[in-house]
SEMARMAR-717113 format. One record per residue: x, y, z of N, C-alpha, C, O in turn; residue number from 0; residue in one letter. Coordinates in nm, 4 decimals, padded with zeros to 6 digits. Example, Ala and Ser with C-alpha at 12.3 -4.5 7.8 and 13.67 -1.06 7.14 Angstrom:
% residues 2
((01.3190; -00.5690; 00.7800); (01.2300; -00.4500; 00.7800); (01.3200; -00.3300; 00.7800); (01.4236; -00.3319; 00.8465); 0; "a") ((01.2850; -00.2250; 00.7080); (01.3670; -00.1060; 00.7140); (01.2900; 00.0030; 00.7870); (01.3409; 00.1138; 00.8039); 1; "s") 
//
This chain:
% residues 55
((01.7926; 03.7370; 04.1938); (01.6911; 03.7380; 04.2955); (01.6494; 03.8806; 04.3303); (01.5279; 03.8997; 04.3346); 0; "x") ((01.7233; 03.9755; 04.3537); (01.7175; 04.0889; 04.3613); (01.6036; 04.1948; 04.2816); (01.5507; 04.2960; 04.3275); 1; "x") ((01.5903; 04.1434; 04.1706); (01.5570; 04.2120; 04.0333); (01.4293; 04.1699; 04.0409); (01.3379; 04.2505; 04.0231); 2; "x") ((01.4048; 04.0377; 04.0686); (01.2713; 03.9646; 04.1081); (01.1691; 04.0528; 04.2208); (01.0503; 04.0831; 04.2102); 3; "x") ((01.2475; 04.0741; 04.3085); (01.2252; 04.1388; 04.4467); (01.1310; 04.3113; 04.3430); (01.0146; 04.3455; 04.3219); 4; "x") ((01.2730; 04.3696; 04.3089); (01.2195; 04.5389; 04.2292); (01.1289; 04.4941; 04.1808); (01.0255; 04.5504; 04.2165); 5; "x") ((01.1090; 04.3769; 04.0793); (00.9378; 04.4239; 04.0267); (00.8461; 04.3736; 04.0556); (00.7472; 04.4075; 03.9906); 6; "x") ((00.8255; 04.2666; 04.1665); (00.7533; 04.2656; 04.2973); (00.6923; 04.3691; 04.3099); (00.5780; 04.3825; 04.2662); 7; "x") ((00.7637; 04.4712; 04.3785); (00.7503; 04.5808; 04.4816); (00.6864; 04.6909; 04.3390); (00.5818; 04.7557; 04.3388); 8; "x") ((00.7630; 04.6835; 04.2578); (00.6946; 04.7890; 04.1548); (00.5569; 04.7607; 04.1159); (00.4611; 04.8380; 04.1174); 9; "x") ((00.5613; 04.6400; 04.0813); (00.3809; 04.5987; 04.0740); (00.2912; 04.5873; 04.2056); (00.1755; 04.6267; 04.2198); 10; "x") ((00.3493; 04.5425; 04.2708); (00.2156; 04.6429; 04.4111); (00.2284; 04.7450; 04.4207); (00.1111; 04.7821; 04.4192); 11; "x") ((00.2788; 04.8199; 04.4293); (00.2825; 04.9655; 04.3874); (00.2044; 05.0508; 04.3283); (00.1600; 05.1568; 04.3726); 12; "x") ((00.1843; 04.9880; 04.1986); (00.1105; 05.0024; 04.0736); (-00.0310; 04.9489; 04.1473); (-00.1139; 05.0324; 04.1837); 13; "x") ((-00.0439; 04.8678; 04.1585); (-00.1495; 04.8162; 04.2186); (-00.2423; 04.8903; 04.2800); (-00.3626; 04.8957; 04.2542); 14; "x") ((-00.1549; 04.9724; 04.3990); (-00.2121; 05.0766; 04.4663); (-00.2033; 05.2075; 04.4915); (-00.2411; 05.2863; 04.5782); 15; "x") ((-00.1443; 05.2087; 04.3936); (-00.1520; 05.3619; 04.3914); (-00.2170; 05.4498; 04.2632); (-00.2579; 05.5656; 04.2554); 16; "x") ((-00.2061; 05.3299; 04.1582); (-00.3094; 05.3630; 04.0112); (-00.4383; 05.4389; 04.0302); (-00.4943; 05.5333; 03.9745); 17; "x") ((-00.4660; 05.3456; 04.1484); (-00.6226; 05.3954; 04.1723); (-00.6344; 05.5391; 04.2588); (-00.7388; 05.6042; 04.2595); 18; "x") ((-00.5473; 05.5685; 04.3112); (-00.5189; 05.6854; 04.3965); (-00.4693; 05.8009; 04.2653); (-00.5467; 05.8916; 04.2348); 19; "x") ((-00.3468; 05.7869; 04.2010); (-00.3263; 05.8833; 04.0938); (-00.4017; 05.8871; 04.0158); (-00.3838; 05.9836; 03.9414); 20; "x") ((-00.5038; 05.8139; 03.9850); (-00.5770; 05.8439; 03.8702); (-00.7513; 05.9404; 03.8942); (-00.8432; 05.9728; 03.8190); 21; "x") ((-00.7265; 05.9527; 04.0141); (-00.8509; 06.0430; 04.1095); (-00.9850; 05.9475; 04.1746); (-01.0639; 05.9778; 04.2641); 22; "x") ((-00.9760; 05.8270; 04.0952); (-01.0658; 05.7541; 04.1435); (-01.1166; 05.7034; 04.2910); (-01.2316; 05.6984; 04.3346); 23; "x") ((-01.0006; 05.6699; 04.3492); (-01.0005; 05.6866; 04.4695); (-00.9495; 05.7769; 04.5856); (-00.8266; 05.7793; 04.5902); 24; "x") ((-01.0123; 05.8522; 04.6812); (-00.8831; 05.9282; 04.7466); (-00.9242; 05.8993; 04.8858); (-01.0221; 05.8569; 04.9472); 25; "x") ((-00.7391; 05.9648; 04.9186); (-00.7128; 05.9573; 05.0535); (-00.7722; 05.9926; 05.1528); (-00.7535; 06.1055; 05.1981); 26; "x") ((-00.8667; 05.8961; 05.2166); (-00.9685; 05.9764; 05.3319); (-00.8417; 06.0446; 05.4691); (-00.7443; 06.0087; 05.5354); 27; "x") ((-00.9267; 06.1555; 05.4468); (-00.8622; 06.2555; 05.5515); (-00.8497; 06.2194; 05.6668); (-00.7412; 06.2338; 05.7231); 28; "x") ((-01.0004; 06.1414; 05.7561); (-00.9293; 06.0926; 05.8658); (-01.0505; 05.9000; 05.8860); (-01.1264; 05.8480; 05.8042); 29; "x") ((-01.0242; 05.8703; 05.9801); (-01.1026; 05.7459; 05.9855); (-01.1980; 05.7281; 06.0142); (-01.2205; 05.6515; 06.1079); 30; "x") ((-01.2978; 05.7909; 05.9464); (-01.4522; 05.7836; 05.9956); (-01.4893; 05.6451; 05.8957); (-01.4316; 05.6378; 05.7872); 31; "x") ((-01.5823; 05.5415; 05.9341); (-01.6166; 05.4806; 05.8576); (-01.6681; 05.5045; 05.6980); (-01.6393; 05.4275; 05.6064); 32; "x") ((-01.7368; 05.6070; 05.6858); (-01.7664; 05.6817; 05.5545); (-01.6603; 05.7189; 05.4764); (-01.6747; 05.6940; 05.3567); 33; "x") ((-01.5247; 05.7883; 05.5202); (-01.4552; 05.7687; 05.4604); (-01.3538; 05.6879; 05.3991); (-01.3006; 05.7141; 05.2912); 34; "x") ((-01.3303; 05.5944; 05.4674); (-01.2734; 05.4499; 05.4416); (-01.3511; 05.3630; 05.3322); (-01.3071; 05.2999; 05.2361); 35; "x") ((-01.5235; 05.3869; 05.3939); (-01.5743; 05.2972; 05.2512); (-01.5948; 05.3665; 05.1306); (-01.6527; 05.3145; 05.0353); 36; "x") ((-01.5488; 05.4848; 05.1297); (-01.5445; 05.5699; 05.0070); (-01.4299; 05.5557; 04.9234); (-01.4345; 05.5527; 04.8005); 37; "x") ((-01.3144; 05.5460; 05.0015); (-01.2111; 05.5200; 04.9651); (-01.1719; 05.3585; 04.8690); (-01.1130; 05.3324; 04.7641); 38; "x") ((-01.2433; 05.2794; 04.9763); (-01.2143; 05.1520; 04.9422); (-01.3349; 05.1074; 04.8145); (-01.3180; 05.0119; 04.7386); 39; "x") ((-01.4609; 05.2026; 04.8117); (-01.5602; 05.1549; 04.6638); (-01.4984; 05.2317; 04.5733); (-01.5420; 05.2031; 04.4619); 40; "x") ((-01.4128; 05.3204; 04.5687); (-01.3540; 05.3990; 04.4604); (-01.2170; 05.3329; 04.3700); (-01.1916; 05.3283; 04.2496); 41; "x") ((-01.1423; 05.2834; 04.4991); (-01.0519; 05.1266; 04.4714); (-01.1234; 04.9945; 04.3735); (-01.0778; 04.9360; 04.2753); 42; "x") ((-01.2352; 04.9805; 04.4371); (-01.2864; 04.8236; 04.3760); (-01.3458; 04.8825; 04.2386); (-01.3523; 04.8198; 04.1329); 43; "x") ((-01.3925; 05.0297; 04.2624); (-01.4859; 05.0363; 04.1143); (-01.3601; 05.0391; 04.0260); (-01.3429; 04.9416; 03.9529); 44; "x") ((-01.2644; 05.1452; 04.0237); (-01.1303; 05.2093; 03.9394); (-01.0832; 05.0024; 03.8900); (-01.0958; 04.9830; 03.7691); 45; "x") ((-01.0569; 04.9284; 03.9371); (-01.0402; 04.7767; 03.9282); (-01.1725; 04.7004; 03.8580); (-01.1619; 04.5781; 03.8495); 46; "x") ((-01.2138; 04.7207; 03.8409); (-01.3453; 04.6605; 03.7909); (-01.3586; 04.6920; 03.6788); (-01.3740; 04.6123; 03.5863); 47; "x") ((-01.3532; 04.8693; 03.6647); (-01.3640; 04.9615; 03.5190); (-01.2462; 04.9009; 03.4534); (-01.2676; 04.8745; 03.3351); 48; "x") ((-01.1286; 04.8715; 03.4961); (-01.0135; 04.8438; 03.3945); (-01.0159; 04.7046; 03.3755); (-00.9822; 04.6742; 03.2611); 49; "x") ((-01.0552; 04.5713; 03.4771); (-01.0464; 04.4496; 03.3523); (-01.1541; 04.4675; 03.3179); (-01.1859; 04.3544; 03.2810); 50; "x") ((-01.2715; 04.5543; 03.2955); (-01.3962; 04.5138; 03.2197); (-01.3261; 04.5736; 03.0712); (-01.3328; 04.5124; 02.9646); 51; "x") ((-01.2596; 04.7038; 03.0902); (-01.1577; 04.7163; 02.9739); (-01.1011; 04.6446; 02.8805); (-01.0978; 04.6634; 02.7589); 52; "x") ((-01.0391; 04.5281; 02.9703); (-00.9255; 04.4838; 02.9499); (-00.9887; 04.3532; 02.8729); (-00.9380; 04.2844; 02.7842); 53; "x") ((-01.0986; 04.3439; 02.9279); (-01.1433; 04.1841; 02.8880); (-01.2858; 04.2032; 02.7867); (-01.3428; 04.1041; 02.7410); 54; "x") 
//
């Protein structure tokens, strides 16, 4: 059960932080709306570009 749990947690992980290490998306500095939706279209595009990849 345990082991189940680690790669759980390793694949959300991956999930969210791919898009952050890979420059596509970054960490808005503080919470202005502009930066949040910058953050979050840089997330959906970086996800989009890879299953259009993938598929």
């Amino acid at each position: 059960m345990k082991i189940v749990a680690i790669i759980v947690l390793v694949v959300i992980a991956l999930f969210l932080l791919l898009p952050i290490l890979s420059g596509s998306a970054s960490i808005p500095e503080d919470f202005s709306a502009m930066e949040i939706g910058d953050f979050i279209s840089g997330y959906v595009h970086y996800w989009f570009t890879a299953l259009r990849r993938i598929f």
